[in-house]
C-alpha positions as CSV (number, residue, x, y, z in Angstrom):
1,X,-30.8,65.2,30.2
2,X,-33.7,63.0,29.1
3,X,-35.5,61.5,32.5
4,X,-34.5,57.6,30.9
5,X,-30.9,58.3,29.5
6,X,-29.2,55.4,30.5
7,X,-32.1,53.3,31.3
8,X,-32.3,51.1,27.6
9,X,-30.6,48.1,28.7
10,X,-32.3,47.9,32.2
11,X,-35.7,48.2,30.3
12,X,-34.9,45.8,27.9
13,X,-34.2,43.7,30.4
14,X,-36.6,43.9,33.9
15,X,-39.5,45.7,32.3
16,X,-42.3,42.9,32.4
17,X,-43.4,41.8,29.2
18,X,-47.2,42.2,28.4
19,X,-49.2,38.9,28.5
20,X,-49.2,37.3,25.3
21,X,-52.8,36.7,26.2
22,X,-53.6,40.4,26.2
23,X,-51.9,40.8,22.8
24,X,-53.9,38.5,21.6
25,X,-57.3,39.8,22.9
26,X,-56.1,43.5,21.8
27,X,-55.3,42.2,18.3
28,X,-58.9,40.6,18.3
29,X,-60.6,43.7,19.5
30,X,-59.0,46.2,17.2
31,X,-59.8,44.1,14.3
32,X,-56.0,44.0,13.3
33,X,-55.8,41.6,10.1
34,X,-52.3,41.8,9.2
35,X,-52.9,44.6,6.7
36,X,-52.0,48.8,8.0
37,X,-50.0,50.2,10.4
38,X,-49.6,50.2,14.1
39,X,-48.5,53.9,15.5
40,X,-46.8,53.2,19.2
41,X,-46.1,55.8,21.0
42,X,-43.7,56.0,23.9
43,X,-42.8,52.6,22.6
44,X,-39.3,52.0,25.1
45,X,-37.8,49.4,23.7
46,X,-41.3,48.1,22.3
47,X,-42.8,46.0,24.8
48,X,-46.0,46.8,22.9
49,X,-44.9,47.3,19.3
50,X,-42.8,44.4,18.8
51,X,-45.6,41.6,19.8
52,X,-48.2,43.7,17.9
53,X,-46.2,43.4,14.7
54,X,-47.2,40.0,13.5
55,X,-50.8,41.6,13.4
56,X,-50.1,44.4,10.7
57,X,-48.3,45.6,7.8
58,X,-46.0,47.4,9.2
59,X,-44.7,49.4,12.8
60,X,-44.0,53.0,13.5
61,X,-42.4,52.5,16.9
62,X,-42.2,56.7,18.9
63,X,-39.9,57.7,21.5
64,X,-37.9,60.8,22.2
65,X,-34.9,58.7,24.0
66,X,-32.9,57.4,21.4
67,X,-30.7,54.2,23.4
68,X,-34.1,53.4,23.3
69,X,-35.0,53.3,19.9
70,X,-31.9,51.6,19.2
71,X,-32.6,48.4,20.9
72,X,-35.7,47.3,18.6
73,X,-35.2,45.0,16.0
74,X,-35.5,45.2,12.7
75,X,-38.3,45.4,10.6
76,X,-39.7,48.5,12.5
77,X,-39.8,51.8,11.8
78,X,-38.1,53.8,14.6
79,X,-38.7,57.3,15.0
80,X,-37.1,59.9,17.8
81,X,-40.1,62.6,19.1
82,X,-42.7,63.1,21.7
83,X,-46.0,62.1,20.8
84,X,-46.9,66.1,21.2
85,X,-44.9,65.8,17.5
86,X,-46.8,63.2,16.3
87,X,-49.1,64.9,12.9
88,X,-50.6,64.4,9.7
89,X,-47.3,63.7,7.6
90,X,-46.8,60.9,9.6
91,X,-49.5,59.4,7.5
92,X,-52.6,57.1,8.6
93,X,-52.4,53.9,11.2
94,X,-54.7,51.1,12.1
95,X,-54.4,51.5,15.5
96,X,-52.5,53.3,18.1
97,X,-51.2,52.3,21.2
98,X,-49.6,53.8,24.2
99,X,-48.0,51.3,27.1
100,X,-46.9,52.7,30.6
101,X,-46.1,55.9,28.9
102,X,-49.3,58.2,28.4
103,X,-48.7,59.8,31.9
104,X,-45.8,61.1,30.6
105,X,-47.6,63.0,27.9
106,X,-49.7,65.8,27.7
107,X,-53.0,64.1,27.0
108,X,-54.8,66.6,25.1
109,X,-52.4,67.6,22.8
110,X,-52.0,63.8,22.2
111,X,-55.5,62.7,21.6
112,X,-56.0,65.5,19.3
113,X,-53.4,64.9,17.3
114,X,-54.0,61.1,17.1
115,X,-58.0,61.4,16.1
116,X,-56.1,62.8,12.9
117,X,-54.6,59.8,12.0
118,X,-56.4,56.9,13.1
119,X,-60.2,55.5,14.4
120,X,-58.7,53.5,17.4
121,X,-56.2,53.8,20.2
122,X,-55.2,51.9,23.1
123,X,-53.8,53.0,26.5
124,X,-52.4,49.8,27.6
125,X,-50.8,49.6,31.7
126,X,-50.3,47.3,34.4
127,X,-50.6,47.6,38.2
128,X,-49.1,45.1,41.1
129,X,-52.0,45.1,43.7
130,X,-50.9,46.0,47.0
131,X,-47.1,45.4,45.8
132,X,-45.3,45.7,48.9
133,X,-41.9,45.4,46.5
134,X,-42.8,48.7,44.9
135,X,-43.7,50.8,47.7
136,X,-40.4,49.8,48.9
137,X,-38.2,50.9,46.0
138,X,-40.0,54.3,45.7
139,X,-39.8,54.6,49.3
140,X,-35.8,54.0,49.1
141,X,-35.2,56.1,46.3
142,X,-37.3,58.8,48.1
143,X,-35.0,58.6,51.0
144,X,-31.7,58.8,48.9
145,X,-32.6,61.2,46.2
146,X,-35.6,63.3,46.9
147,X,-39.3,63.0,44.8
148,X,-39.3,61.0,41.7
149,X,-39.9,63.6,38.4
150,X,-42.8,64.5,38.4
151,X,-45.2,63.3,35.2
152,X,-47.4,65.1,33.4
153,X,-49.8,63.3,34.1
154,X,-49.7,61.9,37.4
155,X,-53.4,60.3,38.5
156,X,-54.6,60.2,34.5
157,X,-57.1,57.4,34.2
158,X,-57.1,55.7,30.8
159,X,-60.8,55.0,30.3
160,X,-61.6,58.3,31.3
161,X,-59.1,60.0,29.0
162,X,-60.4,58.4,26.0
163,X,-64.1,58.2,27.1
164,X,-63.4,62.5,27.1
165,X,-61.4,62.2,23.5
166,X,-62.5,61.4,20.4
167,X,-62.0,58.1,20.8
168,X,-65.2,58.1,23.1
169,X,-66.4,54.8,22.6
170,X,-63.9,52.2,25.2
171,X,-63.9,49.0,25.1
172,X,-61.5,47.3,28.6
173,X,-59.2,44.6,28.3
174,X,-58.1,42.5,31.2
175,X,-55.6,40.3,32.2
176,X,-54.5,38.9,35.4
177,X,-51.3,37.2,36.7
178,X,-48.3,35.8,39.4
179,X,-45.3,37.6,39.2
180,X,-42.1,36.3,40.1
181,X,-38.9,38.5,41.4
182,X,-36.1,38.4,43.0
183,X,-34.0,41.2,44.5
184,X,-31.7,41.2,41.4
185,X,-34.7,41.5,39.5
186,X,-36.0,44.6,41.1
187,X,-32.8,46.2,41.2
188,X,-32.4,45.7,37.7
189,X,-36.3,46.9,37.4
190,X,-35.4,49.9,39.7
191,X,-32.6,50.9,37.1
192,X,-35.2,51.0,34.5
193,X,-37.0,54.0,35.7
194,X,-37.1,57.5,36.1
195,X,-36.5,57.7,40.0
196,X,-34.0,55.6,39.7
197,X,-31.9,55.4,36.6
198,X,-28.2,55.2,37.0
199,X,-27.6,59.0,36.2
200,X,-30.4,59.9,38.7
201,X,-28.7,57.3,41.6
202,X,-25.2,58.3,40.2
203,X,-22.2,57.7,43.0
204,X,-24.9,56.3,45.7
205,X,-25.2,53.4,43.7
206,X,-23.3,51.1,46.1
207,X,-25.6,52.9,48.8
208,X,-28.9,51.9,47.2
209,X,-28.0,48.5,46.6
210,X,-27.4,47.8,50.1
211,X,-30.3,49.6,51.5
212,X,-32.7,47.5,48.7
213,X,-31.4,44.3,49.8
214,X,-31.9,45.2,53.5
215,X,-34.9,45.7,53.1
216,X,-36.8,44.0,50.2
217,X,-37.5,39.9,51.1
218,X,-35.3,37.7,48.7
219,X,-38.4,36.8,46.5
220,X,-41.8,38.5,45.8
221,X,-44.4,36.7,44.2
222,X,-47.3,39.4,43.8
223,X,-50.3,39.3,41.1
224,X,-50.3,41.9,38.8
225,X,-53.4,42.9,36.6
226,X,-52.9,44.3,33.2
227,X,-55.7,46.6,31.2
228,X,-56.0,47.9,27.9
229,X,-58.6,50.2,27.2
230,X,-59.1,50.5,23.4
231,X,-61.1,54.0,22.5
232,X,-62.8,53.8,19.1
233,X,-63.9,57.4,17.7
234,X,-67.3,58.3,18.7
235,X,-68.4,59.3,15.2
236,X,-67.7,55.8,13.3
């Protein structure tokens, strides 16, 4: 069973959306003038692809989960694989991007594949500094149902990825902000993820809920920074 079967509809719904600010600045950097494509890999339910599609031609949204895949909306192209899949019949892109996803992936195999089809990619992610909320969720779901999956990828650093790629020369893109949340939220955000998707928490749901709400404060307000790093190929 996929590690996010079952999880669509939670992301859809909890993941937090990247600043439209960032979007904008990415857009900017990457010199996107409403002409080619954007490649997203690992797209979810296209928290990246879908805001990024006013600025080209046309959207190749990647994920191997298809509830996923089926919760984008029209107008982009939606294809099931890993990005390990991704080759040259998949034609040429403008830019490619990869949102909370790359430490999923096997990096090398990625990059090398992606300096075949296009001159710029951007690993895009977000942290919560010192999020007390999130320590506690992993910390629950620990408890309950042992380590979370383990990525490929674990302590992968984006700038240092692509500074060892083809894709060599990084420019980073930053965005700070106040988060909201509730518990509702983070439940709902908990049921997005690996270590805790519904078939992963299974008949302890009732169980998890209560220890959650026992534990996290009724509202979080935490800041969050968001970085793209956009790698252009060193030989350009």
């Amino acid at each position: 069973m996929s590690l996010f079967a079952g999880t669509a509809e939670w992301y859809a719904r909890y993941r937090r959306v990247y600043p439209q600010e960032l979007i904008e600045q990415l857009a900017a950097a990457a010199r996107l003038g409403g002409t080619g494509r954007l490649l997203d890999l690992g797209t979810g339910t296209g928290q990246l692809a879908v805001p990024l599609a006013p600025y080209v031609a046309g959207v190749v949204a990647v994920d191997p989960e298809p509830e996923m895949l089926a919760l984008l909306p029209a107008g982009i192209e939606r294809r099931q694989a890993r990005a390990e899949d991704l080759d040259e019949t998949w034609g040429t892109f403008e830019l490619a991007t990869i949102g909370r996803a790359f430490h999923w992936m096997d990096g090398d195999v990625v990059m090398d594949r992606l300096a075949r089809v296009t001159r710029q990619v951007a690993l895009v992610g977000d942290r919560l500094e010192e999020s007390e909320s999130q320590s506690i969720l992993l910390a629950v779901s620990r408890e309950l149902f042992g380590e979370r999956p383990r990525m490929k990828q674990p302590t992968v650093k984006y700038d240092q990825a692509l500074a060892a790629s083809a894709f060599s020369d990084v420019q980073r893109l930053t965005v700070e902000y106040e988060l909201t949340r509730t518990v509702d939220d983070l439940i709902g955000f908990a049921y997005s993820t690996s270590f805790a998707s519904l078939a992963r928490v299974g008949a302890r749901r009732e169980e998890f809920e209560r220890e959650l709400r026992d534990r996290l404060k009724p509202v979080y307000r935490e800041r969050v920074r968001v970085d793209a790093f956009l790698g252009r190929r060193g030989d350009e």
